[in-house]
C-alpha positions in Angstrom: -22.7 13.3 -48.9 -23.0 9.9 -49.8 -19.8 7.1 -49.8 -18.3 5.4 -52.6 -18.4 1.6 -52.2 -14.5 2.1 -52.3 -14.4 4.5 -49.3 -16.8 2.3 -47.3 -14.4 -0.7 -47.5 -11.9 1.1 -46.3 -13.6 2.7 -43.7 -14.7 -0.7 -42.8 -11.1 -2.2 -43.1 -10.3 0.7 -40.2 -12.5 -0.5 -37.6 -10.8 -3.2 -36.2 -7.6 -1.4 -36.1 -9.5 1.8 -34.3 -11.2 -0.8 -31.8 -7.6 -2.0 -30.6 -6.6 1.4 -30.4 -9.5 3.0 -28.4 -9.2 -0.3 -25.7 -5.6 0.1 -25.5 -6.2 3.7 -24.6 -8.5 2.0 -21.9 -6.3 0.3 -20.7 -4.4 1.7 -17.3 -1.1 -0.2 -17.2 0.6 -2.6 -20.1 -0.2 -6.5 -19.5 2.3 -7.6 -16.7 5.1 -10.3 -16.6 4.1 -13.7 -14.3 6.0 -14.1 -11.2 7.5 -17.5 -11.4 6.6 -19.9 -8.2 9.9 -19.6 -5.9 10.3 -15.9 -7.0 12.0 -13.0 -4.4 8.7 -10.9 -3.2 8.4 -7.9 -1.4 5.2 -6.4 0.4 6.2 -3.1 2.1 4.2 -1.3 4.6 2.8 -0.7 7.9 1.1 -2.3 10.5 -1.4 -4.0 7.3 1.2 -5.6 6.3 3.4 -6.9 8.9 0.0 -8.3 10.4 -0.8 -5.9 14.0 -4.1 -8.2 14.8 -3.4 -11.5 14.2 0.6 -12.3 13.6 3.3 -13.1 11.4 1.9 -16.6 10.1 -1.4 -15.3 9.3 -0.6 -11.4 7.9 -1.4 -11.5 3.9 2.3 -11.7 3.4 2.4 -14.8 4.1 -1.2 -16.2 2.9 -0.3 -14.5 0.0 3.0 -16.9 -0.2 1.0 -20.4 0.4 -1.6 -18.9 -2.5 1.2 -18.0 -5.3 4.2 -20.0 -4.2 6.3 -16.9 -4.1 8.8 -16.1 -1.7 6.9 -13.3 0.4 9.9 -10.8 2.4 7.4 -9.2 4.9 8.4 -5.4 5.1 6.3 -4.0 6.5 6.6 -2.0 10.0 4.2 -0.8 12.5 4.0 2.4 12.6 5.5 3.7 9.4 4.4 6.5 7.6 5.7 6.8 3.3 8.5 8.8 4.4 9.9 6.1 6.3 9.0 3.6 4.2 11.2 5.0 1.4 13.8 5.6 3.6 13.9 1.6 4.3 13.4 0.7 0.8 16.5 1.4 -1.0 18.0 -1.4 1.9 15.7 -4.0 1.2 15.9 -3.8 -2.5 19.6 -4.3 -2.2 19.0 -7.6 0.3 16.4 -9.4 -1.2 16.6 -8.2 -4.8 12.7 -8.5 -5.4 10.8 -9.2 -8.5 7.9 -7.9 -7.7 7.4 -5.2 -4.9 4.1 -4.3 -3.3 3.0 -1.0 -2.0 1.0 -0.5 0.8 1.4 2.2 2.5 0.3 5.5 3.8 -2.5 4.8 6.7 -0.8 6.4 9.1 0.2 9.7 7.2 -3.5 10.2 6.7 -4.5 9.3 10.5 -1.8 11.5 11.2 -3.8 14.5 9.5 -0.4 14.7 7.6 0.0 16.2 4.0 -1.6 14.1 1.2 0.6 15.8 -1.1 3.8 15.1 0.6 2.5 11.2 0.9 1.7 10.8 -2.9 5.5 12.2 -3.6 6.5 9.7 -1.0 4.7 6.9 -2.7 5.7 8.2 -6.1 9.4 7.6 -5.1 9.3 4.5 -3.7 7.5 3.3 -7.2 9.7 4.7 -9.2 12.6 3.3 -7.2 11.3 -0.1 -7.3 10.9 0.1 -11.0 14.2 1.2 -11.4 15.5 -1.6 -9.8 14.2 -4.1 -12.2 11.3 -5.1 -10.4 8.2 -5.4 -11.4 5.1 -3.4 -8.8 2.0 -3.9 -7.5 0.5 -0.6 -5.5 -2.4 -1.3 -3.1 -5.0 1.2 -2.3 -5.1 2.4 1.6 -8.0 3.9 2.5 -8.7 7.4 3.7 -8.3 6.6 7.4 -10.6 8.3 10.6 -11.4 6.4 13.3 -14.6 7.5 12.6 -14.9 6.2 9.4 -13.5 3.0 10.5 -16.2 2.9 13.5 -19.1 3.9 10.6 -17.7 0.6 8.5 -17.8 4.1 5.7 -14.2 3.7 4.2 -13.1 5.0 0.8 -9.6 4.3 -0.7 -7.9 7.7 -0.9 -7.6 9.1 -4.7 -3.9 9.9 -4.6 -3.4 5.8 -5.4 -5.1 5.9 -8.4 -4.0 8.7 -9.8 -0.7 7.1 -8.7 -1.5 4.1 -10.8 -2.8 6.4 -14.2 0.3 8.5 -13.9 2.9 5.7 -13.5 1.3 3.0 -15.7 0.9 1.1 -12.6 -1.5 -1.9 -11.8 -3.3 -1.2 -8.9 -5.5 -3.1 -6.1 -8.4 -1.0 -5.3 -11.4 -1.4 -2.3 -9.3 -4.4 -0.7 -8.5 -2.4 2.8 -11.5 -0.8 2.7 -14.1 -3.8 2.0 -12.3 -5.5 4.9 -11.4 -3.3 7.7 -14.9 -1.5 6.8 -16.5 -5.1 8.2 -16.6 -5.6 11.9 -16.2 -9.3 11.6 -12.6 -8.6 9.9 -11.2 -6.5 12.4 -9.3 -6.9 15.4 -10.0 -3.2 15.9 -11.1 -0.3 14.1 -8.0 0.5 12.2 -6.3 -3.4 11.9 -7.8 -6.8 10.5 -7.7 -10.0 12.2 -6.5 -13.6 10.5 -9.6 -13.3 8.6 -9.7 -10.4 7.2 -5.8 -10.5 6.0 -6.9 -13.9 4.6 -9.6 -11.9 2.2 -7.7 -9.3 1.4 -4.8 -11.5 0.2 -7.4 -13.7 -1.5 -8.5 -10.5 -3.6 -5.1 -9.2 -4.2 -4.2 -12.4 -5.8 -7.2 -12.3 -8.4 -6.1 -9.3 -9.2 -2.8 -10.3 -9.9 -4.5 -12.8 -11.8 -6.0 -10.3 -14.0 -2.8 -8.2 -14.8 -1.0 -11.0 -15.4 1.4 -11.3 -12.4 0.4 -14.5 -11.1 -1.2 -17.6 -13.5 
């Protein structure tokens, strides 16, 4: 069945409204809000982020402060599995009153062998509570820890962050952790990075921030 000239110009008057349809759909979180220089930051997490091989002036909390100009609050604690994470969060949200919070956690429930499913509920309420505070989030990916995929230099990020990320609407930094700790030369030891690797990894978290808008 052949087209009137009249249904073909509206068909074609359709197509640029269906293109910004089908890449919004493409799309996995809405364009962020930038983080003004001076702004309340906080990273939460484990022994990546409070910086266990190399120390407190050289952990990506603070390289990521010298590279934005944000106020970094390091929370992160050796150590910590999600559960206690989120038990600590509600505290520091009242203190410091973030805008944006970081998420990286969950190493150490999956070098524990503990449940993946009880972690992503764990890292789904700490999300959620951030957002609910006002901030806005960033979730980082954590790979799926063995020491002997850290020895192999093999290291995936686990799925449960990005289907994290798809179900909340969340931006998300993905291969950071495992690009660096899966490179000898980055590590102080087969589950930790040294100054250089932190220095990478908060290098490529802030292009991505770049990219969803958090930092210009």
């Amino acid at each position: 069945m052949s087209l009137s000239l009249l249904q073909r110009r509206r068909l074609l008057a359709l197509l640029p409204i269906a293109t910004t349809l089908l890449a919004a759909c493409g799309q996995r979180t809405p364009k962020a809000r930038p983080i003004a220089a001076g702004s309340t930051v906080l990273a939460l997490g484990d022994s990546l982020t409070s910086g266990v091989g190399a120390d407190a002036a050289t952990a990506y909390p603070a390289v990521l402060q010298e590279l934005t100009g944000w106020q970094m609050v390091n929370g992160g604690v050796s150590g910590d599995t999600s559960a206690q994470a989120l038990a600590r969060l509600p505290a520091l949200l009242e203190k410091h009153r973030p805008q944006l919070v970081i998420v990286c956690i969950g190493g150490n429930d999956f070098l524990r062998q503990m449940s993946a499913a009880t972690a992503r509920g764990n890292i789904r309420a700490i999300c959620r509570a951030a957002t609910d505070s006002g901030a806005q989030m960033m979730l980082v990916a954590v790979p799926q820890f063995s020491l002997l995929a850290a020895s192999t230099g093999r290291l995936t990020d686990h799925p449960l962050y990005a289907e994290l990320a798809d179900e909340l609407k969340l931006p998300l930094h993905e291969g950071g952790w495992a690009e660096v700790l899966g490179n000898a030369r980055l590590r102080s030891d087969q589950i930790h990075a040294n100054a250089q690797g932190y220095r990478q990894f908060a290098e490529g978290l802030a292009q991505q921030m770049r990219k969803t808008g958090l930092l210009m």
